[in-house]
TIDO-936936 format. One line per 2 residues: for each residue x, y negated, z of C-alpha. Coordinates in steps of 0.02 Angstrom, whole numbers, plus 50000, padded with zeros to 5 digits. Each point is the difference from the previous one (the first is absolute). Last residue first. Layout:
REM residues N
X,Y,Z | ...
REM end
This chain:
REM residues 217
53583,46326,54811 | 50103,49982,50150
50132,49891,49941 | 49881,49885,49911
49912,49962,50169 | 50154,49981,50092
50066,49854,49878 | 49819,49913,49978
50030,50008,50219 | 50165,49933,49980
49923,49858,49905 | 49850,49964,50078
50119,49977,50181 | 50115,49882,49881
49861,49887,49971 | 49928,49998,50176
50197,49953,50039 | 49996,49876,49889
49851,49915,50057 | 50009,50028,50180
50184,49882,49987 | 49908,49873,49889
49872,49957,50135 | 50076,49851,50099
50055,50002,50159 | 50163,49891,49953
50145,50124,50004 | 49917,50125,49874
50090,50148,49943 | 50001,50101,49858
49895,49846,49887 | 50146,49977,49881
50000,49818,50048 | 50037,49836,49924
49854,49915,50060 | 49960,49902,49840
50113,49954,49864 | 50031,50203,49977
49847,50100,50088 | 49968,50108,49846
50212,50034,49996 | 50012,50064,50156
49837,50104,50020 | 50082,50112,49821
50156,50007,50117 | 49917,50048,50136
49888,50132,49912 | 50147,50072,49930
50084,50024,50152 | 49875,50062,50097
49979,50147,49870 | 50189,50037,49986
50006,50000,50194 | 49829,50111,50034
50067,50107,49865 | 50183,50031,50098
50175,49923,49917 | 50142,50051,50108
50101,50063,49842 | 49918,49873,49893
50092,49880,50095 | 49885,49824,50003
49955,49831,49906 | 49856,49912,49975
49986,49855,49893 | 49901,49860,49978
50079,49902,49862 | 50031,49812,49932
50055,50001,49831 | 50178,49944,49919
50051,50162,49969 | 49998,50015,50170
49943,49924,50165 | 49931,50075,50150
49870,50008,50130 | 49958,50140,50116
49935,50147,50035 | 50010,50071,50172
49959,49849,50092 | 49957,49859,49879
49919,49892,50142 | 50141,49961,50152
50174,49993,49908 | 49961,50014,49817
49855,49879,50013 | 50137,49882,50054
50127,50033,49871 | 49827,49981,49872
49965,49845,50077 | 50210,49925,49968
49950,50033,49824 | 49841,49920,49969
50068,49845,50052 | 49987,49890,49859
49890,50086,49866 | 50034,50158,49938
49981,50009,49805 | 50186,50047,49954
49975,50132,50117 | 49892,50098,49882
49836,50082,50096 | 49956,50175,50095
50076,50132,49933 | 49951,50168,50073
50123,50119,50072 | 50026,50177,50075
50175,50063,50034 | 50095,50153,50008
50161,50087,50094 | 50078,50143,49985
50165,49942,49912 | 49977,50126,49864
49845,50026,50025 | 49966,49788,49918
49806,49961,50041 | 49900,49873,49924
49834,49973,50030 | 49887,49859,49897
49848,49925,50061 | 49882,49873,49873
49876,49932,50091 | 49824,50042,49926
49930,50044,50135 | 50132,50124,50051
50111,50026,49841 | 50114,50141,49935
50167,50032,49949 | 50101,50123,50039
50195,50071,50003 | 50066,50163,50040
49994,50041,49795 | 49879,49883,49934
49855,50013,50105 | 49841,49886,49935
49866,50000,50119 | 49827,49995,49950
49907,50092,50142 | 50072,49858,50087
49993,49995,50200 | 49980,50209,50013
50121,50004,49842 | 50121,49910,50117
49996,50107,50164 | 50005,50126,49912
50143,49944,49894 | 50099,49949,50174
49969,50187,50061 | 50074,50072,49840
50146,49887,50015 | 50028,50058,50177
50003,50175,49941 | 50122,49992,49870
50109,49922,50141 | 49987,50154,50095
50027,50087,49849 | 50170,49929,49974
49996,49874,49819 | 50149,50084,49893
50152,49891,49989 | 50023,49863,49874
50122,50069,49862 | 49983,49851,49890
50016,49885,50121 | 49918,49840,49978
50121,49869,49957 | 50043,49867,50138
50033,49810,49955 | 49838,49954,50101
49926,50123,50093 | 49885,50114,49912
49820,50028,50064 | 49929,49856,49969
50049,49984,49801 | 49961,50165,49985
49820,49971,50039 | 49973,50141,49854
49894,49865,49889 | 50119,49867,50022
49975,49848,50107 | 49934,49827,49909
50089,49861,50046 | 49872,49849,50059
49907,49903,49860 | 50112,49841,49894
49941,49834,50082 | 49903,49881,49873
49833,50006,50097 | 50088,49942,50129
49902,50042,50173 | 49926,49866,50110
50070,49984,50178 | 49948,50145,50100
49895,49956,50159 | 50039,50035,50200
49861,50016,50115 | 49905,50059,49900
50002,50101,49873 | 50154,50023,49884
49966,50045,49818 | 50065,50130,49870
50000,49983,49840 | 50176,50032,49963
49990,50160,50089 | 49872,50065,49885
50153,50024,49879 | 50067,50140,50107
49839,50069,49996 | 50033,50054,49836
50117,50153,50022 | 50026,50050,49823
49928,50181,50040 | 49810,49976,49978
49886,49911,49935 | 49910,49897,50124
49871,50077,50118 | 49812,49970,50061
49951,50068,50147
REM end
């Protein structure tokens, strides 16, 4: 797997580039228009609301939450040998999709995302399929819209967060964003008898299994 030099973020420049299948097309990009917004380095940028310092006397992580973070890593390395972790945050890629966690323990909660494409290239449309994929395909993960990019994102408590969850999750959201402009699904569950729903969940059976393997060697 071949990877791009490292902590500037640059898949959030790939985003320009990237095309709608069928059924629905992208109108043709402007070579002139200025690249998405880069994030910072530390995610920091996610993490903080707007208008809100960081506190400088954040509280110490609990061990129980210690614990789920160490469970998401494994569950990340196992995906990525080559994960990046910056603090409680990581970066990694699943066929050469860019992933990115972010987790804030100070409100207990954390997110996996992928960007997907800029909005300014959507084509008529495209935003009234992604409400609908959000209500019957997305599932779990869904759509979103930031920073001027479309997302899949996956959001949950980190206090109820189990490995099966975190691992289904990112897989979702990762399923999401290959099968944007086409079916619009994160592949959990499949309402028209298709095969997408066996898929994933074959996937995340290898997974927790890698997982069990690693804890008993």
């Amino acid at each position: 797997m071949s990877r791009t030099p490292s902590h500037r973020l640059p898949v959030f420049a790939l985003a320009a580039g990237v095309a709608l299948a069928s059924p629905i097309s992208v109108a043709a990009q402007d070579e002139d228009r200025a690249p998405p917004p880069e994030l910072s380095d530390d995610f920091s940028d996610l993490q903080e609301p707007e208008g809100e310092a960081p506190d400088s006397e954040a509280p110490e992580t609990p061990a129980e939450m210690l614990e789920v973070l160490d469970q998401m890593n494994e569950v990340i390395t196992a995906l990525d040998g080559e994960a990046e972790r910056t603090g409680n945050n990581w970066q990694f890629q699943i066929d050469e999709r860019m992933m990115l966690v972010v987790t804030d323990t100070n409100a207990g909660r954390m997110r996996v995302i992928t960007p997907i494409a800029e909005v300014a290239g959507l084509p008529e449309g495209a935003m009234e399929r992604l409400m609908q994929a959000n209500f019957d395909t997305a599932l779990d993960a869904r759509y979103a819209i930031g920073q001027g990019l479309v997302w899949g994102a996956f959001i949950h408590p980190l206090d109820s967060l189990t490995t099966r969850d975190f691992a289904s999750g990112v897989l979702q959201t990762h399923t999401l964003a290959e099968t944007f402009g086409t079916t619009f699904s994160s592949g959990a569950l499949n309402y028209g008898g298709g095969d997408s729903g066996a898929i994933i969940e074959d996937q995340l059976k290898e997974l927790l299994e890698e997982l069990e393997k690693r804890a008993t060697t």
